[in-house]
N, C-alpha and C positions, 0 to 999 in steps of 0.2 A: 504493500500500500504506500509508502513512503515512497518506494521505485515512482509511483505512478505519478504520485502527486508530483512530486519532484520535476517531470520532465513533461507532466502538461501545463504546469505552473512557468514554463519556460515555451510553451509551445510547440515542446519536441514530442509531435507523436507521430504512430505510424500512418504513412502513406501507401496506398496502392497493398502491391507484394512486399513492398520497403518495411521491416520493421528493427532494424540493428540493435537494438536494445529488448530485442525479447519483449515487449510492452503484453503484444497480445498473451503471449506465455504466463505475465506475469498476472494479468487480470483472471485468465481461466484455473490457474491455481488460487487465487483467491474465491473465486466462486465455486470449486470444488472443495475446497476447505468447507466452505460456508454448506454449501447441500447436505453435503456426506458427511458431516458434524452435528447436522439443523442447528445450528447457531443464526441466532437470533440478532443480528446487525443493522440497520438503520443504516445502510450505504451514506447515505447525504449527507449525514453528522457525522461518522466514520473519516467519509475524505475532506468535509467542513475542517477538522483538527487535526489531519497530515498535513494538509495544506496549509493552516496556520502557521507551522514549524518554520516556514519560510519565511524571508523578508517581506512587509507589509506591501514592497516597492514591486513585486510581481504578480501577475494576473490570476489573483488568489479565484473570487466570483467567479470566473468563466472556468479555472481549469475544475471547480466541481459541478458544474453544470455540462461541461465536457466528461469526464469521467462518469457520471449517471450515462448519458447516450452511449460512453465505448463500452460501459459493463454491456447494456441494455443488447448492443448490437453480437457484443462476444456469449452472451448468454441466448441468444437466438440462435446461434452457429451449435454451442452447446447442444440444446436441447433438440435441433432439428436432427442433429447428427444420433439422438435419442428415437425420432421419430415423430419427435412434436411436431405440432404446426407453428409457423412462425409469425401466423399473422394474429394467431390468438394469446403468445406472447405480448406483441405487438398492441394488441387492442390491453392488455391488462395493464402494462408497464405503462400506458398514457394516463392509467388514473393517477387526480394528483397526490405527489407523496408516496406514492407506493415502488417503494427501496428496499424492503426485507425479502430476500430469495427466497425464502423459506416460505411467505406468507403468499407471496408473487405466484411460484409453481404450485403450490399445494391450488387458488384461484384457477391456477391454466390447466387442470389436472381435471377438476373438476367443469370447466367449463369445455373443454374437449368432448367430455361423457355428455354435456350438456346440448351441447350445436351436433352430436352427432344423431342421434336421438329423433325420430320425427316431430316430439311438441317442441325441442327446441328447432329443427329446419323450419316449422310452419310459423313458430313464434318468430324467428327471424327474419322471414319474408313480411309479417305482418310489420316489424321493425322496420324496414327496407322502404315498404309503402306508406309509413307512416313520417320517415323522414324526407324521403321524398315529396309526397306532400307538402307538409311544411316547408322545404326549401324554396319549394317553387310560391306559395299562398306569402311566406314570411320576406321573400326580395322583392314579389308583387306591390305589397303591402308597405314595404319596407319600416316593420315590425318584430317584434319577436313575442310569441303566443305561448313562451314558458312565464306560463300565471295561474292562477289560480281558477279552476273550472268552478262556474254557477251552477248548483246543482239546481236549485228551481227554472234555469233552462233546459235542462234533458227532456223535451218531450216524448222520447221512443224509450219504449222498453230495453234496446239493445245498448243504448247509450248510458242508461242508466247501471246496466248489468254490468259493463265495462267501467263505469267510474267508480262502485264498487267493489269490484274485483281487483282495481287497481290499490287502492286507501287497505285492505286486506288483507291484499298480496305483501303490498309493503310493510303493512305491522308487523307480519309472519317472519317476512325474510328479513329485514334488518338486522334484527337482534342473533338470528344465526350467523349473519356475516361478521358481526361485530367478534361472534365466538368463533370464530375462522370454520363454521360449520359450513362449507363450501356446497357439500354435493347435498344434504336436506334446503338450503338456501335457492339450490338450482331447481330442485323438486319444488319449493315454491312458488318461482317465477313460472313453470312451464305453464301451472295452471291459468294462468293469462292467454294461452291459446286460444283455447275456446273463444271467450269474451271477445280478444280481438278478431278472429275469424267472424265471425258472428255481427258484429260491429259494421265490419266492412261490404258483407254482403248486404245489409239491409238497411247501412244508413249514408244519406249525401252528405259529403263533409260540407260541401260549398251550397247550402241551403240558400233559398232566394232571400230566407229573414237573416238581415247582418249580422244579430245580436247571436241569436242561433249559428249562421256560421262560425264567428269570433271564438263560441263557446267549443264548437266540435274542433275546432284547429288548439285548441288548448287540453281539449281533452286529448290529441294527438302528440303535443307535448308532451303530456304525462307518464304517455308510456315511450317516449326516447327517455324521459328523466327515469323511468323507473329499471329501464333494460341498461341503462350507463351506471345503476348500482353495483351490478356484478363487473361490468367492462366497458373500456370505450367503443361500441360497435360500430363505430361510421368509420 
């Protein structure tokens, strides 16, 4: 760790094939240490005080912001070379703050069983239309519709069934996630399947009444806010 800080704190790191000082060697023995121990380390804070060791007068800030991305990127190569997928590494490591290996894979572990699964495939395409949607409604608009849904607008029963499926789902799964209880947390979320299948067959998001549309483009929020719980899925 010291190796590291030391030489992105100076801007020496590797390029390309280029890496003359072993760097990537030296981060992949640090993240096997860390797995194969389950040692419980806080990466940020970890290279926050290697890096301090140094003169104030060099680019302390960026070389641990730089170090989170070369773990991130060497722990992908890792784990694909395991068989992992790397872009659900990829979608975990974007949540913010989330630096402990241990806490990181046991998440990508679980969310693998998760998206392989057909309520998490069909939960994810419902994801999929759901942000789409809103990308396109939220730059029309040029708004953002992460707010608080009116529940005395839901006039359809589908709409209803889905906003509290969602306030339920998430009572459920929080407090698992918070106990790193990863694969019951994922068994939570699937149950949103239904709801949003259901949702999207029988209701118009872009309703003639404004106030009603506004409401179902927030209700569509909800569940990008509620699927970005477990990972960044965009």
């Amino acid at each position: 760790l010291d190796t590291l800080a030391g030489f992105f704190a100076i801007d020496e790191k590797p390029t390309g094939s280029k890496d003359p000082f072993a760097l990537r060697r030296a981060a992949l023995g640090v993240i096997r240490l860390v797995l194969e121990n389950g040692l419980r380390l806080p990466l940020g804070r970890i290279f926050a005080f290697a890096v301090s060791q140094y003169p104030a007068d060099i680019r302390r800030d960026e070389a641990v912001e730089d170090l989170l991305a070369f773990f991130a990127d060497r722990l992908k190569v890792h784990l694909r070379e395991q068989g992992v997928r790397h872009d659900l590494v990829s979608a975990v490591f974007a949540l913010d703050g989330e630096d402990d290996l241990v806490r990181l894979l046991a998440r990508v572990e679980a969310l693998s069983d998760f998206v392989s699964g057909e309520s998490g495939v069909n939960l994810m395409a419902g994801y999929k239309r759901a942000s789409n949607i809103l990308r396109i409604e939220e730059k029309k608009d040029g708004t953002s519709y992460d707010a608080d849904v009116s529940a005395d607008l839901l006039s359809l029963e589908e709409e209803r069934n889905l906003y509290e499926a969602l306030i339920d789902v998430r009572h459920k799964a929080l407090p698992l996630l918070r106990d790193e209880d990863y694969a019951a947390a994922m068994t939570e979320f699937a149950r949103l399947r239904e709801p949003v299948d259901t949702f999207f067959e029988k209701v118009t998001v872009n309703s003639d009444n404004a106030d009603e549309r506004a409401n179902r483009l927030k209700l569509l929020a909800q569940i990008r806010t509620a699927l970005h719980d477990i990972a960044d899925f965009s």
